[in-house]
C-alpha positions as CSV (number, residue, x, y, z in Angstrom):
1,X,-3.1,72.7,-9.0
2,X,-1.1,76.1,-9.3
3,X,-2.9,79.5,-8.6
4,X,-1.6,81.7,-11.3
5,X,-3.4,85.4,-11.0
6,X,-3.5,87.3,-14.2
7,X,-3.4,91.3,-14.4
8,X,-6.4,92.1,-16.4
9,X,-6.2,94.9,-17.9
10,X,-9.8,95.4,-20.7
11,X,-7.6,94.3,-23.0
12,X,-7.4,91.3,-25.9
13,X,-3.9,90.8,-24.2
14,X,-4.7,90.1,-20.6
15,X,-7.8,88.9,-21.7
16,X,-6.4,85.9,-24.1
17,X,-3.7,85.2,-20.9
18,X,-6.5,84.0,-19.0
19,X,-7.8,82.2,-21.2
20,X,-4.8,80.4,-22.1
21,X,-4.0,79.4,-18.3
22,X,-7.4,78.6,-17.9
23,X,-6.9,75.6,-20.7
24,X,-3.8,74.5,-19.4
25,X,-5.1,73.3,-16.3
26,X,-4.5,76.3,-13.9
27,X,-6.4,77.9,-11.1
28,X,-7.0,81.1,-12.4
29,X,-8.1,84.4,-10.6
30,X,-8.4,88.1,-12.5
31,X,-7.3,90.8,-10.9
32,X,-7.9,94.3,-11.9
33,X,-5.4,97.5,-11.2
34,X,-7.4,100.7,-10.6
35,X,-4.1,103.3,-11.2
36,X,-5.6,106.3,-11.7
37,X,-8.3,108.4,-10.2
38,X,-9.8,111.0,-13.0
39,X,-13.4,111.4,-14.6
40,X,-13.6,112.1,-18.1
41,X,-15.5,115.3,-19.8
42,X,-18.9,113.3,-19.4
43,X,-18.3,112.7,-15.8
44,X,-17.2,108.8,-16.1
45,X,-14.4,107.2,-14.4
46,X,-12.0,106.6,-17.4
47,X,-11.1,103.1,-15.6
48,X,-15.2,102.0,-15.7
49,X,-15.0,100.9,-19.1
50,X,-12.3,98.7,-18.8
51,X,-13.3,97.0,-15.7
52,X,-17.0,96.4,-17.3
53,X,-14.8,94.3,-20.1
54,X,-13.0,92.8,-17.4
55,X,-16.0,91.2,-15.5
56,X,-17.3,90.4,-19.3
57,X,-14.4,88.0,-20.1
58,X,-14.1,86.8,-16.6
59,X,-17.3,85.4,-16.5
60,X,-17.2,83.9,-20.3
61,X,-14.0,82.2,-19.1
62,X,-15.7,81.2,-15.9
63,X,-13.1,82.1,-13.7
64,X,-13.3,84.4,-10.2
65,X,-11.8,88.3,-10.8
66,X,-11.3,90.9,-8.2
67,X,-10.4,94.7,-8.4
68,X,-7.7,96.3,-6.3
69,X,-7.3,100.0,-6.4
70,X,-3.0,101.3,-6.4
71,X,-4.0,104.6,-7.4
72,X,-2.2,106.1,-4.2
73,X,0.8,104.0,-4.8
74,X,0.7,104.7,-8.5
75,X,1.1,108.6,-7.7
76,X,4.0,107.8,-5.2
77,X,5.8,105.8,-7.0
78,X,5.5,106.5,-10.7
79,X,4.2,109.5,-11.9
80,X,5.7,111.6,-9.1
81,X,8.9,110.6,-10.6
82,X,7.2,111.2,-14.2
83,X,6.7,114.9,-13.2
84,X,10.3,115.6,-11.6
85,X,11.4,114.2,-14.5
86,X,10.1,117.3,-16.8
87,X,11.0,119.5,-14.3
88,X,14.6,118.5,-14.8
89,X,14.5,118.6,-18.7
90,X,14.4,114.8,-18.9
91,X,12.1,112.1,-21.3
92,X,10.9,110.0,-18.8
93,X,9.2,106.6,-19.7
94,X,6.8,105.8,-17.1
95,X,5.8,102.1,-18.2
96,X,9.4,100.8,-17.2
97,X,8.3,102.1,-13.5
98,X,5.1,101.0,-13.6
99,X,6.1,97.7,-14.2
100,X,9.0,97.3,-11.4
101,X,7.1,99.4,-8.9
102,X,3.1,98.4,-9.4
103,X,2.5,95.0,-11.8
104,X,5.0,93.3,-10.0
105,X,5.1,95.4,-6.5
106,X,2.0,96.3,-5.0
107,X,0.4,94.1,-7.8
108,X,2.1,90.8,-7.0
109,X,1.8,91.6,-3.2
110,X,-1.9,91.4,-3.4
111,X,-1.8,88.3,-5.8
112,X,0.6,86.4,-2.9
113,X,-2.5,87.1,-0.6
114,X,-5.2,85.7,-2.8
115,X,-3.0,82.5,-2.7
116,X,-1.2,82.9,-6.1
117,X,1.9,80.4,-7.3
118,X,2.3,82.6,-10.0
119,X,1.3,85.9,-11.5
120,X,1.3,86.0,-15.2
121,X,0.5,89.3,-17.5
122,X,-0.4,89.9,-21.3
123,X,3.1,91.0,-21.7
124,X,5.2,89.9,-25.4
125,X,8.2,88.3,-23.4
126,X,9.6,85.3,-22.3
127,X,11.1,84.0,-18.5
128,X,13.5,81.4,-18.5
129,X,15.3,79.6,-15.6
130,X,18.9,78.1,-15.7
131,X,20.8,77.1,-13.0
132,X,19.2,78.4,-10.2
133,X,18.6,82.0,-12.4
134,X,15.8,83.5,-14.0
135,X,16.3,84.9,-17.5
136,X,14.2,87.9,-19.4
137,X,14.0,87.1,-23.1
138,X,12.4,88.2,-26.3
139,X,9.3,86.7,-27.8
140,X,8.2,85.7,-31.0
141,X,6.4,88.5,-32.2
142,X,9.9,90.5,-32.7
143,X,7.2,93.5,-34.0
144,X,5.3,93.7,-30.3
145,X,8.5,92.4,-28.3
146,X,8.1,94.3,-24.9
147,X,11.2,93.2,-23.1
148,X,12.3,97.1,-23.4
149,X,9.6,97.8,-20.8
150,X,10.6,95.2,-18.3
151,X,14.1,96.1,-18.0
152,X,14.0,96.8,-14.4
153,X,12.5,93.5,-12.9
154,X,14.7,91.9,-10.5
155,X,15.0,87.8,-9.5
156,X,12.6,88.0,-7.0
157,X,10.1,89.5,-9.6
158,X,11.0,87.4,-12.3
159,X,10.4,84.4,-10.3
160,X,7.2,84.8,-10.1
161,X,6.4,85.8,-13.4
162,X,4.7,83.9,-16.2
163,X,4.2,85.6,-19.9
164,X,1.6,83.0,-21.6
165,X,1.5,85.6,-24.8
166,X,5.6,84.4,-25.6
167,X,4.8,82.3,-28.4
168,X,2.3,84.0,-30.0
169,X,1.8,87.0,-32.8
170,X,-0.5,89.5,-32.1
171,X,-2.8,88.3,-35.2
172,X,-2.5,84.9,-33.6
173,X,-3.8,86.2,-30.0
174,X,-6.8,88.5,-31.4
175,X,-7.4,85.5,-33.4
176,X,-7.8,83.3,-30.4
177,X,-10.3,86.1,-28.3
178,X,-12.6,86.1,-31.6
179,X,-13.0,82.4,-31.7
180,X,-13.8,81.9,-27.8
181,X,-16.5,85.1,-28.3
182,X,-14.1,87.4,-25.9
183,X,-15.7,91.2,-25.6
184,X,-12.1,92.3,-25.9
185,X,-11.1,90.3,-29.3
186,X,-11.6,93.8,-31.4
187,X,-10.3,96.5,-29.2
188,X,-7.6,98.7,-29.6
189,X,-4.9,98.6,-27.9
190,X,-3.9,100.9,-25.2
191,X,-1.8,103.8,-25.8
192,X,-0.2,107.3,-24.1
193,X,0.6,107.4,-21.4
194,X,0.9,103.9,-18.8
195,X,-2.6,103.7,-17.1
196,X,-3.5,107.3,-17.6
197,X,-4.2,106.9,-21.6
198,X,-4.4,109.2,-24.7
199,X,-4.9,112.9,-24.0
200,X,-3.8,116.1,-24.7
201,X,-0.5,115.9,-23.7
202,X,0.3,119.5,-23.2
203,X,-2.7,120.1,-21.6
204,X,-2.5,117.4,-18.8
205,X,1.3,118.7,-18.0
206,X,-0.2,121.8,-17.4
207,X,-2.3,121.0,-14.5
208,X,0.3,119.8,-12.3
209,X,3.1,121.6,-13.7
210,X,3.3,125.2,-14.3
211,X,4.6,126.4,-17.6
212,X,7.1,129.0,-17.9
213,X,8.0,130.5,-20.8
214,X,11.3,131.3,-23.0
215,X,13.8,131.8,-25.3
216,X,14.1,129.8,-28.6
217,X,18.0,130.8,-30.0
218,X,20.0,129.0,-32.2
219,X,23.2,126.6,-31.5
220,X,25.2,129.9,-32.5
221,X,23.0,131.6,-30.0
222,X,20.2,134.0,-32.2
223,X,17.3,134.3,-30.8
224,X,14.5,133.0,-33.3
225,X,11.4,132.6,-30.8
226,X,9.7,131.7,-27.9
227,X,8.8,128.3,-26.1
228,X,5.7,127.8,-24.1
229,X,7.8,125.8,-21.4
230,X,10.5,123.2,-21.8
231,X,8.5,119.9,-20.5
232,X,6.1,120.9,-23.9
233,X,9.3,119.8,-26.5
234,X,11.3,116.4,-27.0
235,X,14.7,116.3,-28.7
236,X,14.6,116.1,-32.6
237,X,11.0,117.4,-32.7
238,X,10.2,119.8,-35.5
239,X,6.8,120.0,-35.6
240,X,5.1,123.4,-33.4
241,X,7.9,125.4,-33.0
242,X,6.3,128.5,-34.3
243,X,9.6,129.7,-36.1
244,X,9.2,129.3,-39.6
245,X,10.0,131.9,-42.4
246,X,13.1,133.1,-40.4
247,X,15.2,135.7,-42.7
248,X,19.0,135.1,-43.5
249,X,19.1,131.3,-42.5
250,X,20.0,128.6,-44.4
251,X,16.8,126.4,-45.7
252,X,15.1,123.4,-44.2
253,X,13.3,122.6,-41.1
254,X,14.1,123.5,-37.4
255,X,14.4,120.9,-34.6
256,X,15.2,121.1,-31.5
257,X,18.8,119.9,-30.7
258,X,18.4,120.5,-26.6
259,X,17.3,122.1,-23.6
260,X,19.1,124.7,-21.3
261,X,17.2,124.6,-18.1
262,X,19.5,127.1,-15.9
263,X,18.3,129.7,-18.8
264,X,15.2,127.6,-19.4
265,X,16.1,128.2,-23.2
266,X,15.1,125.9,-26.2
267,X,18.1,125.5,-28.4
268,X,17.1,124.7,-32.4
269,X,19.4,124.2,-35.5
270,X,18.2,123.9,-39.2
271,X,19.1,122.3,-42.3
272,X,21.6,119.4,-41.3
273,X,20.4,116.8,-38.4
274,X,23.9,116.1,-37.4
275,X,23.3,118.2,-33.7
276,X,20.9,115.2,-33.2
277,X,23.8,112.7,-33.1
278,X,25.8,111.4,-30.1
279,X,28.3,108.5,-29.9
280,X,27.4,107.1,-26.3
281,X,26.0,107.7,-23.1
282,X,26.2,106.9,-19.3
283,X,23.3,105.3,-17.3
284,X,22.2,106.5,-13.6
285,X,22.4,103.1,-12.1
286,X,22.0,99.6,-13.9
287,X,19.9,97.0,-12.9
288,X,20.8,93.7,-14.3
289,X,19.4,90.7,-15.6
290,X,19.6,87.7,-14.5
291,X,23.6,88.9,-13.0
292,X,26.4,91.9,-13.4
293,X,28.7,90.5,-16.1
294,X,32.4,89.4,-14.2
295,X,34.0,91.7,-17.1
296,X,34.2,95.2,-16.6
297,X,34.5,95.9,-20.4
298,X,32.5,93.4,-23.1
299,X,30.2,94.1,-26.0
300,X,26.8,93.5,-26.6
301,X,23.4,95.3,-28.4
302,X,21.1,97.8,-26.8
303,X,18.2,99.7,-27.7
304,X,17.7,103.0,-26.9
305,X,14.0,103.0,-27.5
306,X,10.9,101.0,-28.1
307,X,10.7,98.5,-31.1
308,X,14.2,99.8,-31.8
309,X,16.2,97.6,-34.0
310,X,19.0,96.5,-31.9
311,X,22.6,98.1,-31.9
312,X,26.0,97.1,-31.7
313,X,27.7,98.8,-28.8
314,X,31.1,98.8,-26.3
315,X,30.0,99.0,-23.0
316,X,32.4,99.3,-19.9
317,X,31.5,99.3,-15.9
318,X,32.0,102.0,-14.1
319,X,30.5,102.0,-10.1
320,X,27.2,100.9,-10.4
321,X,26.6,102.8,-14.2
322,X,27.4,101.6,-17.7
323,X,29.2,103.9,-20.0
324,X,27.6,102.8,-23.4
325,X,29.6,103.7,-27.1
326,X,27.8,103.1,-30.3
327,X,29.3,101.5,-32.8
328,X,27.2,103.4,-35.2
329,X,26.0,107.1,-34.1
330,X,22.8,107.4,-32.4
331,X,19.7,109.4,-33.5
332,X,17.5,111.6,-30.6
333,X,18.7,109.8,-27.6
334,X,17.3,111.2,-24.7
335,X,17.8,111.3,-20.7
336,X,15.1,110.1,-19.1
337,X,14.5,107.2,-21.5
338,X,16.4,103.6,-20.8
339,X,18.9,102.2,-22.3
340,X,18.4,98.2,-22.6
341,X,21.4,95.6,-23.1
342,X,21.0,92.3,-24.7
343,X,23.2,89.5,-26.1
344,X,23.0,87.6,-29.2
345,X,21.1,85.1,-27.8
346,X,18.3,87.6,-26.9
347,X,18.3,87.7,-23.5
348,X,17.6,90.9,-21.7
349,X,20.8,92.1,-19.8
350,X,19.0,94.6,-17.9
351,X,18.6,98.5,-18.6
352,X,19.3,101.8,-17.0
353,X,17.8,105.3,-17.4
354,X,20.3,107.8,-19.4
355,X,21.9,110.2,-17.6
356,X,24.6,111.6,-19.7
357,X,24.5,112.2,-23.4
358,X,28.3,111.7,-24.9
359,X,28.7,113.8,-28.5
C-alpha cells in the first residue's frame, strides 16, 4: 500500500484530497505547514484556526496528521524575495515560490521522512508521465485551473506529486466535503497573500519596508501629485491616486502607466489606456516543463496572469530567457509576475518571471 501525505491546509481543498486518497485505498497521513509566525489584533495565532479544522477532518477521515512549522524557511526563501521585489519596482507573486521552494521543498522533504510514496495537494492540476517524463497539465475546472501557480516545479518535484482535485469542479468538491460531514465543506477560500492572508495591504508593507515619498508627473512630465511610496501602486491602477480635478487636462480617469525608481517618481496618463499596452516581453530565466524545446524559435500560448484566457504568442530562445511577442497587445503586464507557456494540448511548458517589458 502507497503512503501518499497530503498538505492540509483548513481548507475544503486539502481537506476533500484526503478524503479522496483515503477511499482509494491509500495510506494517508496530514501534514500541516505552519508559514508564518504573527498574532492577530485579539492576540491569536492567525494559523490556530486552521490547524483546529485540520485535526477536525483528520480525525472524521480517521487518518494520522502532523504539523511541521517552515516559518523560518518561508521568510528565507519566499517573502525575502517578495520584499526585494517592491524595493526594485517589481509585482512579485509569491505563491509561484511558495510552491517550488516550500509545498514541494521543505514540504516534501519532511513527507520523504514520514515514509511518503507520494505527496499529493488540493491543487486544480493534473501530472502526467510519458516516456520516462513527467508532464504539468490543466484540469477540468478551466475556471479554478492553478497550473499558473506551479510553473516552477521541476521533474524531481513533479515526480512526486499527485493532484487528486484534477477531475473535479469546485461545486463538485464542496459537494463531496458536505456529504461526508467535513468542518471545512463551507469555508471560504483563502485569499491575499500565500500563507500570510487578507490584510491591509499597505499597511503590512509598511512594517518591513519604509515608505518614501514622491513625485506624481505626467508621461509629458507635469507634475500633478504626490505618491506615498512606489511599492503602494501597481501598473494600470486608477483607483487612490489623489489627483482628481486637475485643471487644463483632457477628461477621464488617471492610471498609472509606470514607475521611475532612480527618481522614485509615479508616472500617470489620462484619457486613452494605450500607455498600458506592450507587444512582448523577456523573462529572467525559464524553467521548463517537462524539457527545453530543440527549436530556438516556435509558437505557443501564455498567460500573463492568473485565470487569464490564453494567448497566442512567438517566442524565441535566447541564453537561458525567452523573448515572448504577442500576437495581440497586452494589457498591464508587469515584472515581477510570470509569464506561463503552454501548447494546444494544455500542457504546461513552464514559466519565467518578467523582466523586461517590450512597447
Amino acid at each position: 500500500m502507497e503512503t501518499v501525505v497530503v498538505g492540509m491546509s483548513g481548507g475544503v481543498d486539502s481537506s476533500v484530497t484526503a478524503l479522496l486518497l483515503k477511499n482509494q485505498g491509500y495510506n494517508v497521513i496530514g501534514l500541516f505547514m505552519k508559514n508564518w509566525e504573527e498574532k492577530d489584533a485579539l492576540g491569536r495565532c492567525t494559523s490556530t484556526q486552521d490547524y483546529d479544522d485540520v485535526c477536525r477532518v483528520c480525525d472524521k477521515i480517521g487518518i494520522p496528521y502532523y504539523s511541521v512549522n517552515f516559518s523560518k524557511e518561508y521568510y528565507e526563501r519566499v517573502f525575502e524575495y517578495f520584499l526585494q521585489s517592491y524595493r526594485e519596482g517589481r509585482t512579485p507573486n509569491p505563491d509561484v515560490l511558495c510552491n517550488r521552494e516550500i509545498k514541494f521543498g521543505p514540504f516534501l522533504e519532511k513527507a520523504l521522512m514520514l515514509g511518503a510514496d507520494k505527496i499529493a495537494t488540493g491543487h486544480y492540476a493534473r501530472v502526467s508521465e510519458k516516456d520516462g517524463l513527467f508532464y504539468l497539465q490543466k484540469c477540468k475546472d478551466q475556471n479554478k485551473d492553478q497550473t499558473y501557480f506551479l510553473n516552477q516545479l521541476n521533474q524531481t518535484q513533479l515526480s512526486y506529486a499527485m493532484f487528486p482535485l484534477a477531475d473535479l469542479y469546485k461545486t463538485e468538491v464542496r459537494k463531496i466535503a458536505s456529504e461526508n460531514g467535513l468542518i471545512t465543506a463551507n469555508k471560504k477560500d483563502s485569499t491575499g497573500i500565500c500563507f500570510i492572508g487578507e490584510r491591509n495591504f499597505r499597511e503590512f508593507l509598511s512594517h518591513y519596508l519604509p515608505a518614501q515619498k514622491g513625485e506624481i508627473r505626467t508621461t509629458n512630465g507635469k507634475l500633478v501629485g504626490y505618491h506615498n511610496g512606489l511599492m503602494y501602486y501597481t501598473i494600470g491602477q486608477h483607483k487612490g491616486l489623489g489627483i482628481g480635478g486637475q485643471k487644463d487636462e483632457a477628461q477621464g480617469a488617471w492610471f498609472v502607466v509606470s514607475k521611475d525608481l532612480t527618481t522614485n517618481t509615479l508616472v500617470v496618463a489620462q484619457g486613452t489606456q494605450q500607455d498600458l499596452y506592450s507587444n512582448g516581453l523577456i523573462t529572467a530565466g525559464f524553467n521548463w516543463i517537462p524539457r527545453k524545446p530543440e527549436n530556438k524559435t516556435f509558437e505557443c500560448f501564455a498567460k500573463f496572469r492568473y485565470r487569464q484566457a490564453d494567448q497566442r504568442v512567438k517566442c524565441e530562445i535566447v541564453e537561458n530567457n525567452v523573448k515572448i511577442i504577442f500576437d495581440t497587445p497586452q494589457r498591464t503586464i508587469a515584472q515581477g509576475q510570470f509569464a506561463v507557456l503552454y501548447d494546444e494540448q494544455g500542457n504546461c511548458l513552464g514559466g519565467g518571471e518578467i523582466n523586461e517589458i517590450l512597447k
